[in-house]
DRENTISE-316467 format. One record per residue (C-alpha): residue number from 1; x, y, z. Coordinates in Angstrom, 3 decimals, decimal comma. Last residue first. Example, Ala and Ser with C-alpha at 12.3 -4.5 7.8 and 13.67 -1.06 7.14 Angstrom:
BEGIN
> 2; 13,670; -1,060; 7,140
> 1; 12,300; -4,500; 7,800
! end
This chain:
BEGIN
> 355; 19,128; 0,434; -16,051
> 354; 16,578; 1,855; -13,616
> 353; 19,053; 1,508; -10,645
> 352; 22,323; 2,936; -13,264
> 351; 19,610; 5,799; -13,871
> 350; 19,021; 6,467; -10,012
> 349; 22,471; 6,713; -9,338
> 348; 23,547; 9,220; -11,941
> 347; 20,702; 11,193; -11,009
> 346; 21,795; 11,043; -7,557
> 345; 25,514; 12,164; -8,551
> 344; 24,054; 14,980; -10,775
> 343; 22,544; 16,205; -7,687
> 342; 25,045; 15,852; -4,982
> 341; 27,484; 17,696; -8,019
> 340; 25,405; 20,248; -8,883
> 339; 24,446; 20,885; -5,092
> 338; 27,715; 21,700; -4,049
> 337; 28,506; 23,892; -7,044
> 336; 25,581; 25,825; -5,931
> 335; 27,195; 26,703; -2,446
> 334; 30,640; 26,881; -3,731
> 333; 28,906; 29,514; -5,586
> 332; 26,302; 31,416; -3,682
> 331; 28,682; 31,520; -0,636
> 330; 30,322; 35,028; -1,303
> 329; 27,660; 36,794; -2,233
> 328; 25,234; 35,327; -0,066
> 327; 27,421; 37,099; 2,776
> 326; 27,764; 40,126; 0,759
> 325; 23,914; 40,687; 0,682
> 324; 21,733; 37,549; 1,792
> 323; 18,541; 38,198; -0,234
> 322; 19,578; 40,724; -2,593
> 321; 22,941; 39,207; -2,803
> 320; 22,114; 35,634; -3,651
> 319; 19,881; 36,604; -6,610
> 318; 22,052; 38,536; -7,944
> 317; 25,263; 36,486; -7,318
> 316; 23,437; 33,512; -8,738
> 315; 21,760; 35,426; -11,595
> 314; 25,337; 36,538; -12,868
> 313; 26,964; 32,894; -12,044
> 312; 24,509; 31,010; -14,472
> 311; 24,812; 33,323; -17,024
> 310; 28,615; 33,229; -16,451
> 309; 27,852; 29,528; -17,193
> 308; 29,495; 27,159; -14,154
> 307; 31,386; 23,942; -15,754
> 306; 32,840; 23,319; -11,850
> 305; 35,024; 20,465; -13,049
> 304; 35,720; 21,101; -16,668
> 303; 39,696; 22,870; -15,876
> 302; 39,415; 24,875; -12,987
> 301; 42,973; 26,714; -12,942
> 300; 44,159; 26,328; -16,737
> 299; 40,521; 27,261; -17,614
> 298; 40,313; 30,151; -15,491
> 297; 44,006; 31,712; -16,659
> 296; 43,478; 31,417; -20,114
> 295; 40,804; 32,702; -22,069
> 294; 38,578; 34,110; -19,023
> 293; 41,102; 35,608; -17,510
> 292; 42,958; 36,953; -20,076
> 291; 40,572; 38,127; -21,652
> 290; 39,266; 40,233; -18,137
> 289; 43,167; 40,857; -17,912
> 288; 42,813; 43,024; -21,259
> 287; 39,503; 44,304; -20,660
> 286; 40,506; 46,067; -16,973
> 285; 43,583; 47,002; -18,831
> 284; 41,687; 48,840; -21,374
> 283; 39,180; 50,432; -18,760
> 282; 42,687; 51,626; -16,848
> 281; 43,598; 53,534; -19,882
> 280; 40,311; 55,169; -20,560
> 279; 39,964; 55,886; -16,872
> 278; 43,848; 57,598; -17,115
> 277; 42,655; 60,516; -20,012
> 276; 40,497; 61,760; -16,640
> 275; 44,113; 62,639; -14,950
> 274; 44,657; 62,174; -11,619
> 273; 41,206; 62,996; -10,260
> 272; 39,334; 60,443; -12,500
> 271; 42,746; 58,130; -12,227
> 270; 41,841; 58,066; -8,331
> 269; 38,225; 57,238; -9,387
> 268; 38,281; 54,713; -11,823
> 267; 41,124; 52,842; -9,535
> 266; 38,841; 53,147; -6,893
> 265; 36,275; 51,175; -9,610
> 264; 38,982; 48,561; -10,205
> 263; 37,890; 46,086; -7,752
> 262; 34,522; 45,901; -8,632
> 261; 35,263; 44,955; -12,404
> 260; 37,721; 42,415; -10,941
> 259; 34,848; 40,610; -8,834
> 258; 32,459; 40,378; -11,580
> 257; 33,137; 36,767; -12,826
> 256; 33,652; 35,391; -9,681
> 255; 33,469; 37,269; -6,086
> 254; 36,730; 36,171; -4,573
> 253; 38,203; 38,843; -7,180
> 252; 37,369; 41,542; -5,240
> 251; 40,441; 40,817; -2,030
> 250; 42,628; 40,659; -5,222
> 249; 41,694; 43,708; -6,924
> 248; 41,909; 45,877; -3,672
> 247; 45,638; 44,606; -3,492
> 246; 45,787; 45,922; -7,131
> 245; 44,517; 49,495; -5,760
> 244; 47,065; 49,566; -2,865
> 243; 49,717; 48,356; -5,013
> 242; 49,182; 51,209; -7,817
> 241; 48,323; 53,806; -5,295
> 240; 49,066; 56,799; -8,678
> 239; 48,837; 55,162; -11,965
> 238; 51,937; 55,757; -13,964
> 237; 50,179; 53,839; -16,989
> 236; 52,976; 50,652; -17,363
> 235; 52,468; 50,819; -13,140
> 234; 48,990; 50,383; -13,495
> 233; 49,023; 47,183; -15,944
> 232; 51,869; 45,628; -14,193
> 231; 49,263; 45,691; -11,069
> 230; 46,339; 44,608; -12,688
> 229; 48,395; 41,696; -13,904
> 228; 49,346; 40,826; -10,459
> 227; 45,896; 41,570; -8,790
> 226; 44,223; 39,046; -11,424
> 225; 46,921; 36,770; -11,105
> 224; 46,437; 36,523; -7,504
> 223; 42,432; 37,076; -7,477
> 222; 42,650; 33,909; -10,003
> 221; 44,637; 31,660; -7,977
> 220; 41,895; 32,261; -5,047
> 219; 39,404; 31,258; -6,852
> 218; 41,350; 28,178; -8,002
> 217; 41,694; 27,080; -4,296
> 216; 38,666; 27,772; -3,013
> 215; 36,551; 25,973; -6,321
> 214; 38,813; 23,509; -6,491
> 213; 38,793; 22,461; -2,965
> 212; 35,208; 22,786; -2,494
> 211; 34,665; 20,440; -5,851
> 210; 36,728; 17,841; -4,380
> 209; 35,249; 17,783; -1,045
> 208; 31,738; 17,406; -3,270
> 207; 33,646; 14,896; -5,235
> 206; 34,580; 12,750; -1,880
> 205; 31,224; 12,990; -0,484
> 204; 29,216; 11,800; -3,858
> 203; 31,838; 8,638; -4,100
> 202; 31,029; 7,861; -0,473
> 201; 27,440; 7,889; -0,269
> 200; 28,066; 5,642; -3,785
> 199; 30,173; 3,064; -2,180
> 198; 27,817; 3,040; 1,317
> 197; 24,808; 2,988; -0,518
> 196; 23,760; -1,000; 0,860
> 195; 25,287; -0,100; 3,765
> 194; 22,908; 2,453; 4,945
> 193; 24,050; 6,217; 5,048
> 192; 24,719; 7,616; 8,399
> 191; 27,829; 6,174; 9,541
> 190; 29,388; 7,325; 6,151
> 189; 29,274; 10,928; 7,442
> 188; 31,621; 10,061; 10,799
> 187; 34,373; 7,686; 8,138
> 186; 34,044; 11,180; 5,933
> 185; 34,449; 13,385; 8,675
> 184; 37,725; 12,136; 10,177
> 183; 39,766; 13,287; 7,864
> 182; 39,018; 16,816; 8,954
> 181; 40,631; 15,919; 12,460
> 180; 43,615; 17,742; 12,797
> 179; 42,914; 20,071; 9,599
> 178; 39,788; 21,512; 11,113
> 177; 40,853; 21,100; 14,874
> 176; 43,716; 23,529; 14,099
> 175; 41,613; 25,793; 11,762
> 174; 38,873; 26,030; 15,280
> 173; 41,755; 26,889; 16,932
> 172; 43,184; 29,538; 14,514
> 171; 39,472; 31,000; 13,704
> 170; 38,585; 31,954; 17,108
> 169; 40,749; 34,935; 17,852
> 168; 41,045; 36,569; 14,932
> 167; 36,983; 35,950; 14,213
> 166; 36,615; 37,957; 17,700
> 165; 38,944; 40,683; 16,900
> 164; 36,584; 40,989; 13,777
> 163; 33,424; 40,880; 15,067
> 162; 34,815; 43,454; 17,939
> 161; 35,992; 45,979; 15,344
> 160; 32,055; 45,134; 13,430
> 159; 30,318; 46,520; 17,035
> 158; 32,966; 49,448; 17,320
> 157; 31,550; 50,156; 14,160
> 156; 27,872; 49,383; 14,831
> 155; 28,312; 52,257; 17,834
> 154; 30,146; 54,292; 16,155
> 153; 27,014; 54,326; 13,723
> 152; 25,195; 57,813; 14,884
> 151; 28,969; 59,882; 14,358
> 150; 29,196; 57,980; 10,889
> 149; 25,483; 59,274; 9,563
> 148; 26,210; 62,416; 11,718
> 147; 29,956; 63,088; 9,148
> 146; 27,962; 61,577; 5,739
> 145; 25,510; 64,002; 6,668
> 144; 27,695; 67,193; 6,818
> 143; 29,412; 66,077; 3,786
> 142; 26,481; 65,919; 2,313
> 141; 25,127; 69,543; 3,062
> 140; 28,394; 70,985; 2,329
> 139; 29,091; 69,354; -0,903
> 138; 24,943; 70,476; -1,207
> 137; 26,206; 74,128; -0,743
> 136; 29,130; 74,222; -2,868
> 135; 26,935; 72,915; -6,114
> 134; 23,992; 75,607; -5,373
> 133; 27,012; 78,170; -4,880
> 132; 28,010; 77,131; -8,343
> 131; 24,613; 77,005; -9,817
> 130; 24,317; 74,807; -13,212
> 129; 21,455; 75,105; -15,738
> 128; 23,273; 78,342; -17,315
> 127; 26,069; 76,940; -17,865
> 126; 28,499; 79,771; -18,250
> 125; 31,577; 78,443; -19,808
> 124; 34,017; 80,017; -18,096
> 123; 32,034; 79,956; -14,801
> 122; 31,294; 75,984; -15,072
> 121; 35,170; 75,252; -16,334
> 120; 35,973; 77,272; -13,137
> 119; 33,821; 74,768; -11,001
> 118; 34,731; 71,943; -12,387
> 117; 38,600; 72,911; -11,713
> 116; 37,756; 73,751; -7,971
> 115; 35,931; 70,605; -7,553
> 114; 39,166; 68,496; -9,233
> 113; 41,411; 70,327; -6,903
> 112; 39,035; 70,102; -3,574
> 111; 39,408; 65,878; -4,870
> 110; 43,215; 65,893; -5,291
> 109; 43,052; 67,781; -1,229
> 108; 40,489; 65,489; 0,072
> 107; 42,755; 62,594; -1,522
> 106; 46,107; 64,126; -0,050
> 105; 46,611; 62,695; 3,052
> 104; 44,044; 59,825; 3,270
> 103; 45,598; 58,525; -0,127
> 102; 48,697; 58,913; 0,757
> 101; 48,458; 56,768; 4,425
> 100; 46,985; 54,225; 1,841
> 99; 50,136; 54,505; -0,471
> 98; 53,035; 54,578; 3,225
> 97; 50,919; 51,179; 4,414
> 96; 51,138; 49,604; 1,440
> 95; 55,115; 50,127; 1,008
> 94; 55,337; 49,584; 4,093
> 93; 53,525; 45,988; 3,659
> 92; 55,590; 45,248; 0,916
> 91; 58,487; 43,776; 1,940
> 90; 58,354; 43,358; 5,318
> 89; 54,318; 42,978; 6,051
> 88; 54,909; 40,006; 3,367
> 87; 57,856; 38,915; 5,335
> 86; 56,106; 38,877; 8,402
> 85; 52,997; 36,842; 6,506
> 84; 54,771; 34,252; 5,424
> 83; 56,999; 33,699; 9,022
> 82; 53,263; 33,649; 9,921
> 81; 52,398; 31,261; 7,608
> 80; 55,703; 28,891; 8,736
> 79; 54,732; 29,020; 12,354
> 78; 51,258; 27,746; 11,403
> 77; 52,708; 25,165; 8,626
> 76; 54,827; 23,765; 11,746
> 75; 51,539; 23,685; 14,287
> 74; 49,602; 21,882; 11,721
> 73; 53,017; 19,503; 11,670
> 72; 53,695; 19,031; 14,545
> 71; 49,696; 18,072; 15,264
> 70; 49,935; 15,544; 12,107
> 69; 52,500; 13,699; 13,622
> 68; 56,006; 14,078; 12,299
> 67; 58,875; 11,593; 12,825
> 66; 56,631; 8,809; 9,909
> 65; 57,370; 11,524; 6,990
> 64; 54,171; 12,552; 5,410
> 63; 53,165; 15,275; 7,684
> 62; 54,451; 18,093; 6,071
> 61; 53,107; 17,365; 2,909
> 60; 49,306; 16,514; 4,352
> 59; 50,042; 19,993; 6,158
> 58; 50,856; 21,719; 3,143
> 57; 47,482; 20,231; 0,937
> 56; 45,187; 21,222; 4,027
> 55; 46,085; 24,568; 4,159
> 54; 44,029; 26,246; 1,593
> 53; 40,957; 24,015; 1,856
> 52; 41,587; 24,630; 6,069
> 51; 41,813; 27,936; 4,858
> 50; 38,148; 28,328; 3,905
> 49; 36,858; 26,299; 6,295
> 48; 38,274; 28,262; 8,972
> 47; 37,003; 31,466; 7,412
> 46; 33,572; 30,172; 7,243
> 45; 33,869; 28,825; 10,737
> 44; 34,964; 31,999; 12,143
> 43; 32,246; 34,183; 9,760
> 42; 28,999; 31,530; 11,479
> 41; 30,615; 31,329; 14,908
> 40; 28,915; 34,587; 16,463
> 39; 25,763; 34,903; 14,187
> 38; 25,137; 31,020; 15,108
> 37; 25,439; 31,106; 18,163
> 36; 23,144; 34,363; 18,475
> 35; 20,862; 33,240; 16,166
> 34; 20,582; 30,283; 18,466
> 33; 19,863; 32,269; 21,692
> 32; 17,277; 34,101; 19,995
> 31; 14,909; 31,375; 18,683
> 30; 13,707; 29,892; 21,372
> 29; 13,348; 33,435; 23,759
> 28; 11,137; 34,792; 20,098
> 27; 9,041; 31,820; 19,857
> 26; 7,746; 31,932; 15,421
> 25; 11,029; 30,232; 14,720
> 24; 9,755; 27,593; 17,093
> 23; 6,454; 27,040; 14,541
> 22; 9,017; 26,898; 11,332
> 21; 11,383; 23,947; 12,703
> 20; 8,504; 22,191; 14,265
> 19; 6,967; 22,749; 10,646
> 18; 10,255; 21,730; 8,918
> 17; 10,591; 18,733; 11,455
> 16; 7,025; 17,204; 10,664
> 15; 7,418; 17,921; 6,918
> 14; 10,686; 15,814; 7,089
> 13; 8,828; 12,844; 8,853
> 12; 6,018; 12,875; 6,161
> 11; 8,675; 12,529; 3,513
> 10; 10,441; 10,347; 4,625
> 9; 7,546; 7,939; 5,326
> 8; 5,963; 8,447; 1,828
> 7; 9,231; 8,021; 0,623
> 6; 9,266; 4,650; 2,726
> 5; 6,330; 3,031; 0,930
> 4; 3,702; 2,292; 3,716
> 3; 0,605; 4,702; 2,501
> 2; 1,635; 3,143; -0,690
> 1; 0,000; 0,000; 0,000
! end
């Protein structure tokens, strides 16, 4: 009878837990305490994950030889990334440091400049649908609100500063644990799936892992070469910041597809106030390493595995950030990669069953 086929039993029993699910959400004192968990380790366990994918290749290196137990050698990679990151803060980081302190000097000043020029080319020419006094007085009037608007939010800023000493503080212990014990998750998963499905539970966990990894790792291969070309491409135009800007590339270019086109709009600006000849030049490069990308460096990196359309990826990230913002941003992705491989994995299933 098909009252007592098993979907019919699944199914039930997952209705029952989604409207449990949806009738606590509905309890206020229920609910709270768990959005608070999970708003506090929801960024340290995303970051965690995301380096553990990162990591996870060195340590498996460094623990390879039979003297060095995989805690050594978590702890060794540790010392070893911040012996990275030193040197990074050595070499360059002054050199960062010296551009951004720059651009807070002198900005207000390049951008008075610029306002001053407008306004001259205004009087010269006469425009008779432009005000100059009208134009000073709503700088003033914005400026004026942009200065309550951040005077009214110190509190949300000091707020985000916590956040982000408590992600600092969190995410190397929960890392450790991560790539301590990360092997342990498939053997922990399998538990769950019956015997009979064990092989094929186990093929669809090991090429979503697989699909994680690419996706983190190439991602982040592309930001690099992104903010490296970038980079040549603003010091062959004498762009002023030229590090600071293709650093900004880099941290962008997690977002696929339209992260580099975010990360040059500073550069826009600053070459806007430099020179307005420059936002020509800097469009070219932006189109240069954008065929780059796309022609050589993303292929070489992901190969067929993810197979993502930019169509795809556009309505994704839209989607994802009008409902989530950055946050759905950034997961929308690996996220939907996830699912296209437990999906196509089932289907695959269920056809060899029919067959």
């Amino acid at each position: 009878m098909w009252i007592r086929h098993p979907f019919f039993k699944y199914a039930i029993g997952t209705l029952i837990v989604l409207l449990c699910i949806y009738f606590l959400g509905k309890v206020d004192f229920f609910l709270n305490p768990f959005q608070k968990l999970i708003a506090i380790l929801f960024f340290p366990i995303i970051i965690s994950g995301l380096f553990y994918y990162i990591l996870r290749p060195v340590v498996d290196l460094f623990s390879k030889p039979r003297y060095m137990n995989r805690s050594i050698a978590i702890i060794a990679v540790y010392v070893l990334f911040a012996a990275m990151v030193f040197l990074f803060i050595q070499l360059v980081g002054t050199k960062i440091v010296d551009q951004a302190q720059q651009i807070t000097e002198q900005f207000p000043s390049q951008v008075e400049d610029t306002v001053e020029q407008t306004k001259n080319l205004i009087e010269k020419n006469n425009f008779g649908m432009f005000s100059v006094e009208e134009i000073k007085q709503k700088s003033i009037t914005f400026l004026s609100d942009l200065a309550q608007t951040i005077g009214n939010n110190i509190t949300a800023i000091i707020g985000a500063i916590t956040s982000v000493a408590t992600v600092l503080i969190l995410v190397p212990f929960i890392l450790f644990y991560f790539l301590k014990d990360g092997d342990k998750l498939l053997p922990y998963l399998l538990k769950f799936i019956p015997n009979k499905h064990l092989d094929e539970g186990e093929r669809i966990l090991k090429d979503i892992d697989r699909t994680l990894a690419s996706y983190i790792l190439g991602q982040l291969t592309v930001g690099l070469v992104d903010g490296v070309l970038m980079y040549i491409g603003y010091m062959i135009i004498d762009l002023d910041y030229a590090l600071v800007l293709a650093m900004f590339v880099i941290i962008t270019a997690v977002v696929p597809l339209i992260g580099p086109a975010l990360g040059v709009l500073p550069a826009i600006l600053i070459a806007l106030i430099q020179d307005p000849v420059m936002v020509v030049y800097v469009l070219i490069i932006l189109l240069i390493v954008q065929q780059l990308e796309g022609n050589l460096v993303s292929p070489a990196v992901f190969g067929k595995r993810l197979q993502l359309h930019p169509l795809t990826i556009i309505l994704l990230l839209v989607v994802a950030g009008a409902l989530y913002g950055f946050v759905g941003i950034l997961i929308a992705i690996p996220l939907y990669a996830v699912l296209k491989v437990t999906i196509k994995n089932f289907y695959k299933l269920y056809r060899l069953r029919k067959s």
